[in-house]
N, C-alpha and C positions, 0 to 999 in steps of 0.2 A: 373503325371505332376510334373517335379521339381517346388517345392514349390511353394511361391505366388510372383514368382520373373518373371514372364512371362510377366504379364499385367506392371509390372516398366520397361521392357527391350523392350517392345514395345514402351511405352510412350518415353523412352529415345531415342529410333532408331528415334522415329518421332523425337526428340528435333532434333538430330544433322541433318536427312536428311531436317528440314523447318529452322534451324539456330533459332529458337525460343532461346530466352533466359531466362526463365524460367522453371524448372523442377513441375513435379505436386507433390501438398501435399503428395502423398503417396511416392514419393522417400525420400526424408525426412524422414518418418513413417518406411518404409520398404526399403532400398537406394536396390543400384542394381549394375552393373558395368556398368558402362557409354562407350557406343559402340564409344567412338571416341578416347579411352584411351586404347582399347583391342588389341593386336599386330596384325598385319597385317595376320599374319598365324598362322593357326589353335595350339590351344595347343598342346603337343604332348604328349602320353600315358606315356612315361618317367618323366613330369612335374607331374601328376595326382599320379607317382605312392612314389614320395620322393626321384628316382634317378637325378642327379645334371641334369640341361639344361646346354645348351651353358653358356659359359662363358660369353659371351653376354649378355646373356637373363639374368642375376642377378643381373642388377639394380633397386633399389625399387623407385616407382614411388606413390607418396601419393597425393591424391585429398581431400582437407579437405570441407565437402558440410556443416557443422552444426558445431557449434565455439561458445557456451554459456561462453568458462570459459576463452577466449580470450589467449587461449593455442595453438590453433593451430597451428602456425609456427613451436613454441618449438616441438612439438609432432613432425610434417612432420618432421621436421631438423635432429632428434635423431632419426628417422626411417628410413630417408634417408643414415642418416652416419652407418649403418649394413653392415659389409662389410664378407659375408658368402655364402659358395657353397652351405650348409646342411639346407636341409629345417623344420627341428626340432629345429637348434641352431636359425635362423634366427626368429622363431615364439619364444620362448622362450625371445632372446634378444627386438624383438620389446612389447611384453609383458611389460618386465622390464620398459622398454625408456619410453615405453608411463605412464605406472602408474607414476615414476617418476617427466617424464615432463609435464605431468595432475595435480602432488601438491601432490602426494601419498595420499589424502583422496577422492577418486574415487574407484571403481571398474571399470574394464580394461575388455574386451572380445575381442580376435581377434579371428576372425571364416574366414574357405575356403568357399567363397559363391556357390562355384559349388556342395556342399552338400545341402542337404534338414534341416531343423531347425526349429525352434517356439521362436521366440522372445515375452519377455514381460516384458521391463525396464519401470522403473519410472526414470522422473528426466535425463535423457538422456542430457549428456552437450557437447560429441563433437562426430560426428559421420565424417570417410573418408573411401574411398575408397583405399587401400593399394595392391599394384602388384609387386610380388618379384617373376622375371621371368616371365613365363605364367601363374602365382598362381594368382587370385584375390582375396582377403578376406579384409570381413568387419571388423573399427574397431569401437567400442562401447566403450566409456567411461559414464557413468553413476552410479546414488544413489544408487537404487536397482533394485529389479524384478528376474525374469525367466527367464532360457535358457535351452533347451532341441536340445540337439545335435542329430539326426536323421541319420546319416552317418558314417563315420569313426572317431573313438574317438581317435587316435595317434598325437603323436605333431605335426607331418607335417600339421594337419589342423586345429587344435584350440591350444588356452592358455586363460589360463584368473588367474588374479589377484585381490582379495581385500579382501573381506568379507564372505564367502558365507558355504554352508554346499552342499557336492558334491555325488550322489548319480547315479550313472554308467552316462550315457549321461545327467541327470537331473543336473542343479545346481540352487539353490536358494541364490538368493545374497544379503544381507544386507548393511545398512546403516551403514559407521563408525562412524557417532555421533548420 
């Protein structure tokens, strides 16, 4: 089973097909990619694999679901303005933008959610849904906690930024104050 993102992408298919407008406590806890923001066709093996999609298909599209540090514009806006074919430079750059336009005393996580993971942040202050191309990936800004990468560890599908001590797919992230 890829990860515990099955029982969120159901919950989410129900939101959009009854128009409910509220998401349940666990996308929040655990977000997911929101089936009315996914492209109309299927990803293609060439997205998954870091060679470039259509030129098209490389506009980044941010959904900010969670906004404690009342940053979220600043973040979507600096993540929106990425203008890159390479999906290593593009993860890298939104990296930067986001610790940045988050106050630079945050830690920063952007992960491909089509990989399998274990999350375990404390303090969690803005979480979005970020799509560059047919690439979905969550982003995490938060104090501290765990992240154990489960998938492919290359830049085309995580970065992350702050504090932390980094041990092959394992990272432990600290508090800057």
């Amino acid at each position: 089973m890829r990860r515990k993102t099955t029982l969120a992408t159901l919950a989410l298919t129900a939101v959009a097909l009854t128009g409910a407008a509220s998401l349940p406590a666990q996308a929040a806890e655990r977000p997911a990619v929101a089936a009315a923001s996914a492209p109309e066709s299927s990803p293609s093996a060439a997205a998954d694999s870091g060679r470039p999609a259509a030129a098209a298909d490389k506009s980044v599209t941010v959904n900010v679901s969670m906004d404690q540090l009342g940053r979220g514009k600043a973040i979507a806006d600096a993540l929106r303005g990425i203008k890159t074919d390479d999906r290593g430079s593009f993860v890298q750059q939104a990296v930067d933008k986001a610790f940045d336009a988050a106050g630079g005393r945050h830690n920063v996580m952007l992960f491909n959610l089509s990989h399998n993971y274990d999350d375990r942040f404390s303090g969690t202050r803005v979480y979005a849904n970020v799509q560059w191309g047919n690439v979905h990936y969550g982003l995490w800004i938060f104090e501290s906690g765990q992240f154990t990468n489960q998938g492919d560890g290359g830049w085309i599908n995580w970065g992350f930024r702050g504090w932390f001590d980094r041990d092959g797919g394992h990272v432990n992230f600290r508090r800057s104050w």
